[in-house]
C-alpha positions in Angstrom: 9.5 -0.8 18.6 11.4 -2.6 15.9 10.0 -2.9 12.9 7.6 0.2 12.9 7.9 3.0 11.2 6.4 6.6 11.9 6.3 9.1 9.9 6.9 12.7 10.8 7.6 14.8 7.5 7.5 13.5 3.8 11.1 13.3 4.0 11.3 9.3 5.6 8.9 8.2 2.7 12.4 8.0 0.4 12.5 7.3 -3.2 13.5 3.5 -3.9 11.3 2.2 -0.3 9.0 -0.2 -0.6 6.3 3.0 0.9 7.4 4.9 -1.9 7.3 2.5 -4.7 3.4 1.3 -3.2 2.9 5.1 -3.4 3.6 6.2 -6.8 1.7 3.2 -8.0 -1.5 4.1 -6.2 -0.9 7.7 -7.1 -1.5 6.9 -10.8 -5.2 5.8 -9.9 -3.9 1.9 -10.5 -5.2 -0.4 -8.2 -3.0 -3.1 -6.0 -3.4 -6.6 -4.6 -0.7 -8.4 -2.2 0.2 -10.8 -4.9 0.8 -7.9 -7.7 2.7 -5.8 -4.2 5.1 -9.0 -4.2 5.8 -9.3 -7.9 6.2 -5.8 -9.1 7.7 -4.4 -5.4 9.0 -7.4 -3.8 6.6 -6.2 -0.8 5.4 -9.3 1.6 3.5 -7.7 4.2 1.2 -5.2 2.0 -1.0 -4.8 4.7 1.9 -3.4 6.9 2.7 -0.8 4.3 -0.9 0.4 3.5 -1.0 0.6 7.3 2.4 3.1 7.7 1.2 4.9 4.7 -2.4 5.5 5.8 -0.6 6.7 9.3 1.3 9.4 7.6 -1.1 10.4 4.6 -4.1 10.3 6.7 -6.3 6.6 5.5 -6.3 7.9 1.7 -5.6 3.9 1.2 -9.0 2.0 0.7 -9.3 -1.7 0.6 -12.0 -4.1 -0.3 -11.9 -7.6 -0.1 -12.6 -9.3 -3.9 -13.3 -12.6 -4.5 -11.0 -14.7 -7.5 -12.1 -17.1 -10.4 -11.0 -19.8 -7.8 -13.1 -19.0 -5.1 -10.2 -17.6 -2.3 -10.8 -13.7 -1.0 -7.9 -11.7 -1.1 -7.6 -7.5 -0.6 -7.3 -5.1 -3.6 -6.3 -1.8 -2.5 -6.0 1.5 -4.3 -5.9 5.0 -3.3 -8.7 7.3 -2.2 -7.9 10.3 -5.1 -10.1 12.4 -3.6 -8.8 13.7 -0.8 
């Protein structure tokens, strides 16, 4: 299927992707929305990539949705520590 990724061993989450990048930053216990994903990480599809990495680390991604000063809804995400 182009465009998907699966991930089989630890070794196709590779320093310098986009997964990797999203990773570290949600490893540190920060949290992430798509807007901070497309300034920090250049990322435009967030969702996509909280999707691959939930495939492969096994949902430790959580998401609500949040509500700004202007009223519009948008998804913070941040990683479940936890497990």
């Amino acid at each position: 299927m182009y465009g998907s990724v699966i991930f089989k061993d630890r070794s196709q989450i590779r320093p310098g992707t986009q997964n990797y990048m999203i990773l570290q930053h949600l490893r540190t216990g920060a949290t992430l929305s798509g807007i901070e994903a497309l300034h920090l990480f250049k990322v435009r599809d967030l969702p996509k990539r909280v999707s691959e990495l939930n495939e492969y680390q096994g949902d430790v991604v959580r998401s609500e949705w949040k509500v700004d000063t202007t009223g519009s809804r948008y998804k913070r995400y941040w990683m479940d520590l936890s497990k």
